[in-house]
C-alpha positions in Angstrom: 111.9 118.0 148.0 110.4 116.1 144.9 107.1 117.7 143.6 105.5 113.9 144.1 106.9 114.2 147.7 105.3 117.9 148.8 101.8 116.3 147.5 99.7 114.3 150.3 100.0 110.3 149.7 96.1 110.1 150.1 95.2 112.7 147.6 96.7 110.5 144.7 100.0 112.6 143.8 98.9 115.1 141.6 96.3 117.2 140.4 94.0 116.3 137.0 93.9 118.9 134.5 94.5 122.4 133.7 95.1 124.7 136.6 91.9 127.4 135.8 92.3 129.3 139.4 94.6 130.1 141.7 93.7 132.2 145.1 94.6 132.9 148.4 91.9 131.8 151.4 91.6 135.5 153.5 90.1 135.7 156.8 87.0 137.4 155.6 86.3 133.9 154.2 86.0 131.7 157.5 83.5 130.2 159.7 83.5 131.0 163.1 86.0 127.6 163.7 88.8 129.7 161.8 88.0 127.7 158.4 87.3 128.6 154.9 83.5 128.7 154.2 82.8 125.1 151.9 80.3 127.9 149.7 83.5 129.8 149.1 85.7 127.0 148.0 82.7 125.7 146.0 82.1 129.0 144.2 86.3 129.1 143.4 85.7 126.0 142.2 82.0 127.1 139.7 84.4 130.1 138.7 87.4 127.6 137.4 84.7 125.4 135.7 83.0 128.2 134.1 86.2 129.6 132.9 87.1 126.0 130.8 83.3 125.9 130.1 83.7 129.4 128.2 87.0 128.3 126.1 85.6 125.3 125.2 82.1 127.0 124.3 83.5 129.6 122.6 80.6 131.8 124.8 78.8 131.9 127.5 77.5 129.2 129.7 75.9 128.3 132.6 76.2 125.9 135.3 73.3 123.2 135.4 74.5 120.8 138.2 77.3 119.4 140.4 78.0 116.1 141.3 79.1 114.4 144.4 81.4 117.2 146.3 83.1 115.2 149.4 85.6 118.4 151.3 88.4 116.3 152.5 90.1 118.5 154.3 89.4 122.0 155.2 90.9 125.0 153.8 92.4 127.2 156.0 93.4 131.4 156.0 96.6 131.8 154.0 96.3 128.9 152.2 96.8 128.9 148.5 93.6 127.0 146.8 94.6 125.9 143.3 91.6 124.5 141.1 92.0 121.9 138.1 89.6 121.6 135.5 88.9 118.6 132.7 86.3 118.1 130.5 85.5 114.6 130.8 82.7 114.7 128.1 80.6 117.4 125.5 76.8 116.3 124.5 75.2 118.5 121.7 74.8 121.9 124.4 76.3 120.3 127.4 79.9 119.9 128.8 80.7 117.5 132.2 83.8 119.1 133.9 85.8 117.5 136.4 87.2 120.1 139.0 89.4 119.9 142.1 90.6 122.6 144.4 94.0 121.3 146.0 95.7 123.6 148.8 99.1 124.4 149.3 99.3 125.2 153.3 100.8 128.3 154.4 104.1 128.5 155.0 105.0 125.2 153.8 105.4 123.1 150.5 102.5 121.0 151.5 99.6 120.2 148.5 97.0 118.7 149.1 94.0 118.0 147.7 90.5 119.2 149.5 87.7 118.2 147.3 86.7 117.7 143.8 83.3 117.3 142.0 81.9 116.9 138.7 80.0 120.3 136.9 77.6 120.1 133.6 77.6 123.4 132.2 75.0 124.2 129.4 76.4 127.0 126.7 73.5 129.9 126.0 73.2 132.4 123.5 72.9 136.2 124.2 68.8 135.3 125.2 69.7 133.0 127.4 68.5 129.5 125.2 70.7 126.1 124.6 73.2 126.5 121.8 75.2 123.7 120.2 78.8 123.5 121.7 81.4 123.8 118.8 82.7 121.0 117.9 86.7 121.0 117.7 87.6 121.2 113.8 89.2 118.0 112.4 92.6 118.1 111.3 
């Protein structure tokens, strides 16, 4: 089976950006209906956005806000959750990220994607303050 075939139709084919995380959903993690927790998938997804927010910041940062989250399908024990990252834009201290968590169901070769969401990290110094984001060198 294709790669384009395994991915739900609805979910647009493929996943945008850089995969940042990748983690199996445990029982530990569920509601009482038997599925993952949105908090958990949400905080997979922080972790992944925090992780390009770092490399691109060259230090810490800190997340400021999220956009928009829509769960599209739930996430259930055993699945794999895989979460993308993109920077979609960098201010002066500030970085937009684009993230989605896709899951690929247990025991099959089923993707699909369960929700996405738009983060603004804010790099910090070692006391905590704004700091310019490097800017990429030219060349």
């Amino acid at each position: 089976m294709s790669k384009a075939a395994e991915r739900s139709e609805a979910d647009g084919g493929e996943p945008r950006g850089e995969l940042s995380v990748r983690i199996t959903a445990m029982p530990g993690d569920t509601n009482a209906n038997g599925d993952i927790f949105g908090g958990w998938v949400m905080s997979r997804m922080d972790q992944a956005g925090g992780i390009a927010g770092v490399d691109r910041a060259q230090g810490r940062v800190v997340t400021v806000a999220v956009e928009a989250m829509t769960f599209i399908h739930p996430v259930k024990v055993g699945d794999v959750l895989s979460v993308y990252t993109e920077i979609e834009s960098i201010g002066r201290t500030s970085m937009r990220i684009h993230v989605e968590a896709w899951a690929k169901r247990f025991r099959t070769t089923l993707h699909e994607k369960v929700t996405d969401a738009t983060f603004t990290f804010v790099a910090i110094d070692e006391e905590g303050r704004p700091r310019p984001v490097p800017r990429p060198a030219e060349g």
